[in-house]
N, C-alpha and C positions, 0 to 999 in steps of 0.2 A: 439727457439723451437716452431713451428707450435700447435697454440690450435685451436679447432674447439668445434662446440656441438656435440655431439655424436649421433650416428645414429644404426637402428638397424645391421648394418653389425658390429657394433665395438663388439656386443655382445661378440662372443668368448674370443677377447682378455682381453674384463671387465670380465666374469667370468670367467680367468684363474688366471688374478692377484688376484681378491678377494677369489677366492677359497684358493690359495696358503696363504693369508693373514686368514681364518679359521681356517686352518689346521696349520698353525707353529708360529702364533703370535697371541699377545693380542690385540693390536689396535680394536677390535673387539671381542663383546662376543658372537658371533656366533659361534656353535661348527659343525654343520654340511655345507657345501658350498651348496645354493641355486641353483638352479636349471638353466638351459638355461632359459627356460619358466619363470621361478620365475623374473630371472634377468630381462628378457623381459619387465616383469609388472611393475617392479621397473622403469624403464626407462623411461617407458611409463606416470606412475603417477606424475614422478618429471615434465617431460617437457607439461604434460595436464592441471599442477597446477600453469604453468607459470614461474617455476621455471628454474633454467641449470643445465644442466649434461656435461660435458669437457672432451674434450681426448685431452691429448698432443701424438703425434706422429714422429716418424722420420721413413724415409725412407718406409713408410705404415704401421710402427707396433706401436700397442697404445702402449705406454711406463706407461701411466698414465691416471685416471682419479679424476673430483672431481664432486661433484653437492652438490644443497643446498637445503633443505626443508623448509617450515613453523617449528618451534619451536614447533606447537601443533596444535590441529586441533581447540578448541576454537576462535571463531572472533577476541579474546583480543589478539592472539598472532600474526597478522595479518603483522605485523612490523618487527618480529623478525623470522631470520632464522638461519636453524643449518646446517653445512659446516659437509662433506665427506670427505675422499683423501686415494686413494690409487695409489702407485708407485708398479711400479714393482720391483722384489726384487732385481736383480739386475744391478739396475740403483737408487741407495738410495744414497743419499749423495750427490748429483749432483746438485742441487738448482732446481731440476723439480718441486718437489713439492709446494715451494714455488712462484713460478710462476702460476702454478694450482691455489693457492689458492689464490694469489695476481689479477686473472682475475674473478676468482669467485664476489670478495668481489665487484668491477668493476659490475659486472651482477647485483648482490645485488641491492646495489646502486639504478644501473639506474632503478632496478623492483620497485625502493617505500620502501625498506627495508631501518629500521635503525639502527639493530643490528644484530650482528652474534655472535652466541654461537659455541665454540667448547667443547664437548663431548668426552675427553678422555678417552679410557676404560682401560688406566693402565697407572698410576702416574709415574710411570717410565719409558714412552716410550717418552726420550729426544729428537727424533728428532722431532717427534709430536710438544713437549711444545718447543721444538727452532724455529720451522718454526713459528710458531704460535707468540709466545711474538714476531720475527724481523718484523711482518705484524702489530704490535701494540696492540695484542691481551693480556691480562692480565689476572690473576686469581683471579678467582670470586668464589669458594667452592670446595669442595671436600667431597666424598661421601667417607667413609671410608669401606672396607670389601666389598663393593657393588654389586661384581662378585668374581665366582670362575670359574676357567680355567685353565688347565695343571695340575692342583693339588694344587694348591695355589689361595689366596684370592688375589683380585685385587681392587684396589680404581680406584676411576673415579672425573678426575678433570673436572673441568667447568673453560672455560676461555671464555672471552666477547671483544667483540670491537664494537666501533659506527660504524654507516654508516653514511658519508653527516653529517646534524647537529645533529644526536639522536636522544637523549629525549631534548634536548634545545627547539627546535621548536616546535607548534601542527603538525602535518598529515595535 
């Protein structure tokens, strides 16, 4: 599967799967879908901050995207970033994602990063925590009741993985 960085033409098709990912699932506790404009900006701040935003594609149609932010905007968090991924819905279960997020951790890396957080917005989205633990990712806390969404309460797990040596090494 062809991954590239994302550019502003992929726009539409990122805010069509993230929209649809608003509107019918948890992975996300946004309730209303951002805007063309809005998503634009998003785009814009990940790759201005030196970070990646990815589209897997076939045959010209994004299938998927992922990108990674800083962890927080404090200096201290300068090491550590937090990973995205949306797949289109249906193309789910195909190992996209996992290659999304196996190129990311790859960008990581080479950026200087020694940690990646994932930020699940609902302890029960198994294909999230399976992509996630076979990239070596593990669980580091859980946020209990931490969102509510569709009518019910959602927990939000935290899973972690090094990059390159970690915390072994200084910077």
């Amino acid at each position: 599967m062809p991954l590239r960085d994302a550019t502003p033409a992929d726009l539409p098709a990122i805010t069509a799967i993230y929209a649809h990912h608003v509107l019918t699932g948890t992975g996300t506790f946004e309730e209303v879908p951002p805007t063309p404009e809005e998503m634009a900006a998003r785009l814009a701040r990940v790759q201005e901050s030196g970070c990646a935003w990815l589209v897997a594609e076939e045959q010209g149609e994004v299938l998927g995207y992922c990108h990674f932010t800083p962890l927080g905007e404090a200096p201290t968090y300068r090491y550590t970033a937090q990973d995205s991924i949306h797949v289109r819905h249906d193309v789910h279960g195909q190992g996209l994602g996992k290659t999304l997020v196996a190129a990311l951790l790859e960008r990581a890396e080479r950026a200087g990063f020694r940690q990646m957080v994932a930020v699940i917005a609902d302890s029960e989205n198994v294909g999230s925590i399976g992509l996630h633990l076979s990239l070596g990712f593990r669980q580091v806390g859980m946020l209990r009741g931490a969102g509510w969404k569709f009518g019910r309460w959602l927990d939000v797990l935290h899973m972690q993985r090094s990059l390159g040596p970690g915390d072994k090494t200084l910077p």
